[in-house]
C-alpha positions as CSV (number, residue, x, y, z in Angstrom):
1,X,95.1,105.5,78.2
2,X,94.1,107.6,80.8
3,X,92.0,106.4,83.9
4,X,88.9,108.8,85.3
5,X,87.3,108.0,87.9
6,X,83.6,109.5,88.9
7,X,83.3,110.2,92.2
8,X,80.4,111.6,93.8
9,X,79.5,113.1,97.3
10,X,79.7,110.4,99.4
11,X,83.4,110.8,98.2
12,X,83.8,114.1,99.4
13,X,82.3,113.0,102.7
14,X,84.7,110.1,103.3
15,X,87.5,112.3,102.7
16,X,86.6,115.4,104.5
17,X,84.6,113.5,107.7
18,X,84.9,109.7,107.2
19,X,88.5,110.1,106.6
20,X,88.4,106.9,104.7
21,X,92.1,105.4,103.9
22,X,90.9,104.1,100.8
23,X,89.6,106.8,99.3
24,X,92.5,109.1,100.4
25,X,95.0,106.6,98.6
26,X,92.7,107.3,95.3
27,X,93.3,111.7,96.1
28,X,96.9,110.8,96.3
29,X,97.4,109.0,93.3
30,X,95.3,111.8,91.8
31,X,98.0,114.1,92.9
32,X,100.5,112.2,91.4
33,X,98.8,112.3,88.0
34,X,98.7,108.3,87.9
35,X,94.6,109.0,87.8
36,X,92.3,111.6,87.2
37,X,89.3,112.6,89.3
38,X,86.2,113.8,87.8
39,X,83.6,115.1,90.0
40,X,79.9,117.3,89.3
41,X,79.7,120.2,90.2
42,X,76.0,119.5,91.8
43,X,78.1,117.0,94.3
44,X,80.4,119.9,95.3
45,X,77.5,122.0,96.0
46,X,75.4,119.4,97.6
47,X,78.5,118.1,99.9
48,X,78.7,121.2,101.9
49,X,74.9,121.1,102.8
50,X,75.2,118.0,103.7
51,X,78.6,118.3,106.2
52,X,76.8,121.4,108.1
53,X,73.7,118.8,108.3
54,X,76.1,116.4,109.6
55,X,77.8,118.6,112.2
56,X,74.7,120.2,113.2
57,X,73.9,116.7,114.1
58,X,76.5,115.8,116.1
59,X,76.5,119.2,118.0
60,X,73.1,118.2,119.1
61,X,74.0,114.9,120.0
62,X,77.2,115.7,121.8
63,X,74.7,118.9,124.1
64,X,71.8,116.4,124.7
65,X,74.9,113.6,126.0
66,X,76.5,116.4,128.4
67,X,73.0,117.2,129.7
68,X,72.8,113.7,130.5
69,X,75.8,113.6,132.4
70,X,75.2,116.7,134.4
71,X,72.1,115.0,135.1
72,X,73.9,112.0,136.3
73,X,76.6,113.6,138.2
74,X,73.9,114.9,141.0
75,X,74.0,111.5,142.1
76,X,77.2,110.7,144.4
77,X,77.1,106.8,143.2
78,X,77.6,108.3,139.4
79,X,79.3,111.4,139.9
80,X,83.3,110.2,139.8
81,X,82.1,108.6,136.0
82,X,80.3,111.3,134.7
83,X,82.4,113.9,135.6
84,X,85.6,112.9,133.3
85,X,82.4,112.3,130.4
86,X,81.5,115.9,130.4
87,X,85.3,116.7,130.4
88,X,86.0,114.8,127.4
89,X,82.1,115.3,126.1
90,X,83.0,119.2,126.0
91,X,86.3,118.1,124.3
92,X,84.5,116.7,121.1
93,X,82.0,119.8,121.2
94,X,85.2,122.7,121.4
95,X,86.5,120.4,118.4
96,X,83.6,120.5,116.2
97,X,84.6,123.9,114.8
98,X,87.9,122.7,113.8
99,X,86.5,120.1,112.0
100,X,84.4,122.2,109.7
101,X,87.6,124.1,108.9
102,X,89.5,120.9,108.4
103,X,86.6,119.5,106.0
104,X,86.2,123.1,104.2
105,X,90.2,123.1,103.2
106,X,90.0,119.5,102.5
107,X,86.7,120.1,99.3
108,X,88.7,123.0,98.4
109,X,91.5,120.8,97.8
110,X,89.7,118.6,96.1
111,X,87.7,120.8,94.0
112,X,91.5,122.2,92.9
113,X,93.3,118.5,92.2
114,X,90.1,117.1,90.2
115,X,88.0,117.9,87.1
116,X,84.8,119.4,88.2
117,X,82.1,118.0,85.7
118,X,79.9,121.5,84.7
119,X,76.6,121.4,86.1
120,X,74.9,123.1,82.8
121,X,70.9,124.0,82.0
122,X,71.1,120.7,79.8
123,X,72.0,118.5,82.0
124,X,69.7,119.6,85.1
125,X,66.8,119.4,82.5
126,X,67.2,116.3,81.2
127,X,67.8,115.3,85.2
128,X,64.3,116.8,86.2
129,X,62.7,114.9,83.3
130,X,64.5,111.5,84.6
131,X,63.0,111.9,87.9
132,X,59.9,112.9,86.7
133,X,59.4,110.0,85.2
134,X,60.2,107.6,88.1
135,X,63.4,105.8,86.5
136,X,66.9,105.4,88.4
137,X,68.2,106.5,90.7
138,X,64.5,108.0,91.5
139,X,66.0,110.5,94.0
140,X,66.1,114.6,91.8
141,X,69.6,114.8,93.5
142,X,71.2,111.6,92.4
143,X,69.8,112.1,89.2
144,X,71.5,115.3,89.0
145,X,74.7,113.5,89.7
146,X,74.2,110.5,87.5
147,X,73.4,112.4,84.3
148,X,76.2,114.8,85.4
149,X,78.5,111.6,84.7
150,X,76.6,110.0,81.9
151,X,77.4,113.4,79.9
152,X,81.0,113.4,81.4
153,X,81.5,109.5,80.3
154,X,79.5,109.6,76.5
155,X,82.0,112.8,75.6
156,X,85.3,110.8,76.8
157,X,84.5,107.3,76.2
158,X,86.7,106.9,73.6
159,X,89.9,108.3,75.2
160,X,90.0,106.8,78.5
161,X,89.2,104.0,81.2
162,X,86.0,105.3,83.5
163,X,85.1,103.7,87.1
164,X,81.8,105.4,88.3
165,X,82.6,104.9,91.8
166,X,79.3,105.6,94.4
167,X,78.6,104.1,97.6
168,X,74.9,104.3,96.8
169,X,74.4,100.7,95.8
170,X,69.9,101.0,96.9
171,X,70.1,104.4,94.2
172,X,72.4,102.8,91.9
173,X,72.4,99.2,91.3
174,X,69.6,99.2,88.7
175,X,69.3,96.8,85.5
176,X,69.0,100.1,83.7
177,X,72.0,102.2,85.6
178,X,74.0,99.2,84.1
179,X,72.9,99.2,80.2
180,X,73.6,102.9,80.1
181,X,77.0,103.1,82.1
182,X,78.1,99.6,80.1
183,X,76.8,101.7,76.7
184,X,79.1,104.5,77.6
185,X,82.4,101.8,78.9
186,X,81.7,102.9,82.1
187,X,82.5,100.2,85.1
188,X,80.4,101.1,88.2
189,X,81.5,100.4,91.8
190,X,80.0,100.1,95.0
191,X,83.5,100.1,97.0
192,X,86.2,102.5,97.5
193,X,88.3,99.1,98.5
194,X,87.7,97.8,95.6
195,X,88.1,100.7,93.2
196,X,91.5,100.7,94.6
197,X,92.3,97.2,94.0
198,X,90.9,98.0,90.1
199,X,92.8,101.0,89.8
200,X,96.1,99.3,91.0
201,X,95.4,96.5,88.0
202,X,94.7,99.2,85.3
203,X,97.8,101.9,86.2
204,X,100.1,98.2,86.7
């Protein structure tokens, strides 16, 4: 029986920024075809806001740090310290750019090794109407997701193992989240470690 596995964006994130080794080992036995990858569409589209947000970020941080240290180096007691920060400070900044290639090639990867769930006018209504009503994962996005990968699980249920891996546990580890993936034989994991550990079990 085939294994899926639900990832969402925090997924993407690990791989393309986090560069987490766990979560990498789980693209590379994708590419093998000892698992499948299933991801929503509304995570794919979702994921690339949210790495320019993170960049953006760190550009900021990494400007307001060299200020700092030009602000520091007027002074002769600091200046033979601060001046190899701002070297390497303006390192990281020049490097930024790369990174946003590097993460852009790696979701584009992704998006062409795993089954993108279809983000359709059903399942973004029946999302609104979930947050609406205040039940889990309260947030419009991760409802988005989550009924993205209820509809994925109730259509394949019957034909394959599914881990619903997320690293949301405060959106996601719900009483309810746990009836209705449990209804669909849907396991749902907090941990890319141990999603690996369950995978290597299942595939032997």
């Amino acid at each position: 029986m085939e294994l899926f596995i639900i990832a969402e964006s925090n997924f993407l994130i690990d791989i393309g920024i986090a560069r987490d080794r766990n979560s990498s080992y789980l693209m590379n036995l994708a590419s093998t075809g000892k698992i499948k990858i299933a991801i929503p569409e509304y995570s794919l589209a979702e994921v690339d806001g949210r790495v320019s947000f993170i960049l953006r970020e760190r550009k900021k941080k990494l400007k307001e740090s060299i200020t700092l240290m030009n602000e520091l180096s007027r002074s002769d007691y600091n200046k033979k310290y601060s001046s190899g920060a701002i070297e390497n400070l303006n390192m990281l900044l020049n490097l930024l750019d790369k990174e946003k290639k590097f993460v852009d090639e790696a979701i584009k990867s992704i998006r062409d090794l795993c089954v993108v769930i279809p983000h359709t006018p059903e399942i973004h209504i029946k999302a609104a109407l979930r947050d609406l009503s205040s039940k889990p994962p309260f947030k419009f996005n991760d409802c988005q997701i989550y009924l993205a990968a209820l509809d994925f699980a109730g259509k394949n249920k019957n034909d394959c193992n599914i881990i619903f891996l997320t690293k949301d546990r405060e959106d996601f580890d719900y009483p309810e989240i746990h009836d209705e993936l449990n209804d669909n034989r849907v396991k749902l994991m907090f941990s890319s470690g141990e999603c690996v550990k369950e995978v290597v079990e299942l595939i032997g």
